[in-house]
C-alpha positions as CSV (number, residue, x, y, z in Angstrom):
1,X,98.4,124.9,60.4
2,X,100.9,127.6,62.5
3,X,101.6,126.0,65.5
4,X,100.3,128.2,69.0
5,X,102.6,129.6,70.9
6,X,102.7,127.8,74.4
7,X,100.8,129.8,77.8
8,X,104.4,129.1,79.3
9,X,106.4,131.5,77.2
10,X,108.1,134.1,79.2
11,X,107.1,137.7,78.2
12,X,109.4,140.1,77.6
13,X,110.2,142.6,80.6
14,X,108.8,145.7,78.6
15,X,105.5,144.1,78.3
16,X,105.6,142.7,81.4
17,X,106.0,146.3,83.1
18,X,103.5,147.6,80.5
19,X,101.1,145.2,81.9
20,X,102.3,146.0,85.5
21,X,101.7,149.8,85.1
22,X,98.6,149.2,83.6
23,X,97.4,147.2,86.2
24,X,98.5,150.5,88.8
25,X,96.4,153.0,86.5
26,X,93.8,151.6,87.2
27,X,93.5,150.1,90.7
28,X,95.5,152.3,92.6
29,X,92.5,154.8,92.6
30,X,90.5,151.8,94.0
31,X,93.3,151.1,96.8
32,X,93.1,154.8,97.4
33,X,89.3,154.4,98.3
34,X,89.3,151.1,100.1
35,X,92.5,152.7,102.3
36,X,90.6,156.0,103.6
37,X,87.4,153.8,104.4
38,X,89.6,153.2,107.7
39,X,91.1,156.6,108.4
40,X,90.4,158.0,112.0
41,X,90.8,162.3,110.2
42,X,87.0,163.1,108.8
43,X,88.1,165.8,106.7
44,X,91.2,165.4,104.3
45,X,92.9,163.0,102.9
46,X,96.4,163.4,104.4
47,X,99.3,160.9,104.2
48,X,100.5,158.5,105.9
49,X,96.9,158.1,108.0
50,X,96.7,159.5,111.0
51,X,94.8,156.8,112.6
52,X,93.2,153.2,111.4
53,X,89.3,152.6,112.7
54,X,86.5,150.6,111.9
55,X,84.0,152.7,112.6
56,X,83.1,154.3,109.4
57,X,81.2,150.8,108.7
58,X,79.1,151.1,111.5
59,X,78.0,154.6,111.0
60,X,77.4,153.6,107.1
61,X,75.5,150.5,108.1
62,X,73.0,153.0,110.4
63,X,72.6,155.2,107.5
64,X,68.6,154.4,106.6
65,X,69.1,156.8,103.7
66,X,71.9,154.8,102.1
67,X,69.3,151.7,102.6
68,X,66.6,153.2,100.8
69,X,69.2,153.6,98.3
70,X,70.8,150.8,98.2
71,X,67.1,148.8,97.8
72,X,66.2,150.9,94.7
73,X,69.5,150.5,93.1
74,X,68.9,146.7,93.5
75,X,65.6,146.6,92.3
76,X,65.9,148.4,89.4
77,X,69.4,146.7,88.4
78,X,67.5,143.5,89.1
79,X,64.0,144.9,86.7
80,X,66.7,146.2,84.2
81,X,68.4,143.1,83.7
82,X,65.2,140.7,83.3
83,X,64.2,142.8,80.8
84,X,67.6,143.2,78.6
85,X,67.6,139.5,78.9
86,X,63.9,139.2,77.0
87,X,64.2,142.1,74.7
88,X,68.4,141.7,74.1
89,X,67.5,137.6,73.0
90,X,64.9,138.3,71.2
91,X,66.8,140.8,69.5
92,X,69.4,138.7,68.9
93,X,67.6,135.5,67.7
94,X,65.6,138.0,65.0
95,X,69.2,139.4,63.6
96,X,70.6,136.2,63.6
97,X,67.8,133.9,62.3
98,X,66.1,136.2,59.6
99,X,67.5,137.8,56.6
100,X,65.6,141.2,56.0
101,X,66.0,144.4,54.7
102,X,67.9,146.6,56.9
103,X,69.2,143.8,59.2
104,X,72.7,145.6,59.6
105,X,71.4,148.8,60.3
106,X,68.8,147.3,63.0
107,X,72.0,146.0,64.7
108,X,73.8,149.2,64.7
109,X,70.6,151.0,66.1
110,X,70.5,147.7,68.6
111,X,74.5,148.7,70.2
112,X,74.3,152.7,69.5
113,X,72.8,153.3,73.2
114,X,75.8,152.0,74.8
115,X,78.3,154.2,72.5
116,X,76.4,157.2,73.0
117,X,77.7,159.6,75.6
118,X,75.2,158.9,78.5
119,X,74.1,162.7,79.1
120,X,72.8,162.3,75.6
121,X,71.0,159.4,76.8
122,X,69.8,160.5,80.0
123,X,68.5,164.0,78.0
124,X,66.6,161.8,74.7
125,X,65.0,159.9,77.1
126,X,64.1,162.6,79.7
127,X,62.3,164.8,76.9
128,X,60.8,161.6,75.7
129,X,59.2,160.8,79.1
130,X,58.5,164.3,79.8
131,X,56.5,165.0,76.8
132,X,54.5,161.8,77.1
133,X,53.3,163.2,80.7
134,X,55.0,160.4,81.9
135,X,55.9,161.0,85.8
136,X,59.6,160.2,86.8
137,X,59.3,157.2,89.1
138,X,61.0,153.6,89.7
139,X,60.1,152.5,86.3
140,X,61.7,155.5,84.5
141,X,64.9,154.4,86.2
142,X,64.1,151.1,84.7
143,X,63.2,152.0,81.2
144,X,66.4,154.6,81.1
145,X,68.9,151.6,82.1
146,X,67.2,148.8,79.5
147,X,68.4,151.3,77.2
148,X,72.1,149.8,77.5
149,X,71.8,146.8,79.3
150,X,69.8,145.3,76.3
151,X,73.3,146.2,74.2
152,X,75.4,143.9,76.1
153,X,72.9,140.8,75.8
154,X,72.2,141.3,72.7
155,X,76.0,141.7,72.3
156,X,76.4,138.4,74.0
157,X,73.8,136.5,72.7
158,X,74.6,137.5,69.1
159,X,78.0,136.4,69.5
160,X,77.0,133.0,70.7
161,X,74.6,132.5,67.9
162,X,77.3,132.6,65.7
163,X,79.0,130.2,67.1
164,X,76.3,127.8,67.0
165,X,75.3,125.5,64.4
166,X,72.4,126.2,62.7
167,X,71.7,122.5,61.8
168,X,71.2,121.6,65.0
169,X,68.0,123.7,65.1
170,X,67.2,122.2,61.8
171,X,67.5,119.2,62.8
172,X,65.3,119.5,65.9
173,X,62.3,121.1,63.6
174,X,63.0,118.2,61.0
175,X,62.6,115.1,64.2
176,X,59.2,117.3,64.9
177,X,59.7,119.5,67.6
178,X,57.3,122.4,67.8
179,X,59.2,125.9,68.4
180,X,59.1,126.2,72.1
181,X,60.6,122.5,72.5
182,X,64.0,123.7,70.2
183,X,64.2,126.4,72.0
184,X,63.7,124.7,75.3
185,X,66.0,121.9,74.3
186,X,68.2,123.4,71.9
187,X,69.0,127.0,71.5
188,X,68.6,127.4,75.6
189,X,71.0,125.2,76.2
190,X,73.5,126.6,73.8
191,X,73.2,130.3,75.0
192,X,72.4,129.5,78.6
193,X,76.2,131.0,79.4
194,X,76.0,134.0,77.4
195,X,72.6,134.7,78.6
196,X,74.2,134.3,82.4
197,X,77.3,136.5,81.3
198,X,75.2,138.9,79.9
199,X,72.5,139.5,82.6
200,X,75.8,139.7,85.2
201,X,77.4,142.4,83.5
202,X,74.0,144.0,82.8
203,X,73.7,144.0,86.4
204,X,77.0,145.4,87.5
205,X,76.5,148.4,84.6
206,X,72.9,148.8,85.8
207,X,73.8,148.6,89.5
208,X,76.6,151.7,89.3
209,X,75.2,154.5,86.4
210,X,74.6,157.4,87.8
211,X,74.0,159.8,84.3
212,X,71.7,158.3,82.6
213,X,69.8,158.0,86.8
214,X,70.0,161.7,87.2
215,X,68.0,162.8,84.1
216,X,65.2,159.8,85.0
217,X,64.8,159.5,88.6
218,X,63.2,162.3,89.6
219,X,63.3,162.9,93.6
220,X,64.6,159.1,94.0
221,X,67.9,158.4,94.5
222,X,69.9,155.0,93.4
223,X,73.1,154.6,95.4
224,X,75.6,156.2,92.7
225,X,73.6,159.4,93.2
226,X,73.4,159.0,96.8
227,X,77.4,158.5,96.5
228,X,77.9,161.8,94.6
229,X,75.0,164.1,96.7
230,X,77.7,163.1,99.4
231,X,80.8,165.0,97.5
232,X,79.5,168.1,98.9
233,X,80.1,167.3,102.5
234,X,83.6,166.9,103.7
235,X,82.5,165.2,107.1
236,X,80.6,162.1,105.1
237,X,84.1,161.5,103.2
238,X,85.0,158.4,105.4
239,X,81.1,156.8,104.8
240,X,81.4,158.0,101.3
241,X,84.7,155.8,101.1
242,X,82.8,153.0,102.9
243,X,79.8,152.8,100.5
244,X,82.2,153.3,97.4
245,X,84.0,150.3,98.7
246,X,80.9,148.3,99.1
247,X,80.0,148.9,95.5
248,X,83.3,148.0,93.9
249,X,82.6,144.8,95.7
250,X,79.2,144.5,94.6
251,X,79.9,145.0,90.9
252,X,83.5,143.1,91.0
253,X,81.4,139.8,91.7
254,X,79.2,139.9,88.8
255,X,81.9,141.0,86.3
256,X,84.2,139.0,87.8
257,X,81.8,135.8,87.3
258,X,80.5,137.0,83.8
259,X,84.8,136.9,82.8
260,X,85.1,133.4,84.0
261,X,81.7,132.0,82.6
262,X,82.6,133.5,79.0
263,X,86.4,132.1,79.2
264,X,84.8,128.6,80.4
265,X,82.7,128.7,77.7
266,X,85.3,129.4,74.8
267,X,87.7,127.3,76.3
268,X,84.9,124.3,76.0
269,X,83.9,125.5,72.5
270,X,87.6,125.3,71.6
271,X,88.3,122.1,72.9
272,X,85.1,120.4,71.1
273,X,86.5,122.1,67.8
């Protein structure tokens, strides 16, 4: 077997500036964000900052507009995710466990959602409600974002079945469980982390979409659209700032936790191997 190359191996420096500027190209927007939250000059973004305050928080914090949006986008990240967590296993489980016609074409229908460009999305699914009479409410919002959070727990799910031994199940139905008690005491178990990962990213992506909200949300606004109705008016830029902070925060903890879970997980699966 080829030995593995140790975690202590120096890299060489061109990777390790690859890395480096990689690492710049994508946060240094973010820094850029988080640093004007606390600039004292409303209306541009000139450099060095003319002034460091606090206050931008405060007047954010007595916004009752960005609370109304900041509820909805909660509650319908919260609605989306429950319901990518049902549909996405069950999904999974019926790919993984059944061998029927069409099986790989069911799982490319399954992911599609997510690689489609989301103003396709947001205008399939906005002619669909529309021409059911359907009025554009919270649970349009809802529906539109199970669209692609059911991709990444099926996505996660599938992988872990894979990974899982099917005699284990077959061996539970053999010692006389019914159905429910392997799944209870088996299969849950076994995917518990990839359901947890999944949901948490499911969140995070539910939490911050903004195209697919526009063509389903009629007169409600989530926070993402709340964010960009506020581009329009240069005096909001610093509470603009402040709220885009706040989401990066709120979406770094679920993606951040969902990494960690997932690398726990292999690193246990690899070690029991």
């Amino acid at each position: 077997m080829p030995s593995k190359k140790p975690y202590g191996e120096k890299a060489s420096l061109g990777l390790t500036l690859g890395a480096i500027g990689t690492l710049l190209f994508l946060h240094v927007p973010l820094f850029i964000i988080f640093l004007y939250s606390f600039t004292t000059d409303e209306t541009t973004y000139s450099f060095p900052l003319p002034g460091l305050t606090t206050k931008w928080f405060g007047v954010a914090l007595q916004r009752t507009d960005l609370w109304s949006a900041l509820t909805l986008s909660v509650q319908v990240a919260v609605v989306a995710t429950l319901v990518a967590l049902v549909l996405g296993t069950l999904a999974a489980a019926a790919v993984y466990r059944t061998d029927f016609f069409g099986r790989d074409a069911i799982s490319f229908l399954l992911i599609l959602p997510i690689a489609l460009p989301g103003i396709v999305t947001g205008i399939a699914l906005r002619s669909a409600i529309g021409s059911l009479n359907i009025p554009f409410s919270y649970w349009t919002i809802v529906i539109g974002h199970a669209t692609f959070c059911i991709v990444v727990v099926y996505n996660n799910v599938l992988a872990r079945f894979r990974r899982m031994q099917s005699s284990q199940i077959e061996a539970s139905m053999d010692l006389g469980a019914n159905a429910f008690q392997t799944f209870r005491y088996v299969v849950l178990p076994n995917i518990a982390t990839a359901l947890l990962a999944g949901g948490m990213l499911a969140f995070a992506l539910s939490f911050d979409e903004v195209i697919v909200t526009t063509f389903t949300a009629g007169q409600q606004s989530t926070l993402p659209i709340w964010i960009f109705s506020q581009l329009v008016r240069p005096r909001d830029r610093p509470v603009t700032n402040v709220v885009a902070t706040i989401v990066i925060l709120i979406t770094f903890l679920p993606i951040f936790f969902a990494q960690r879970i997932s690398a726990q997980s292999s690193d246990t699966e690899g070690g029991e191997k």
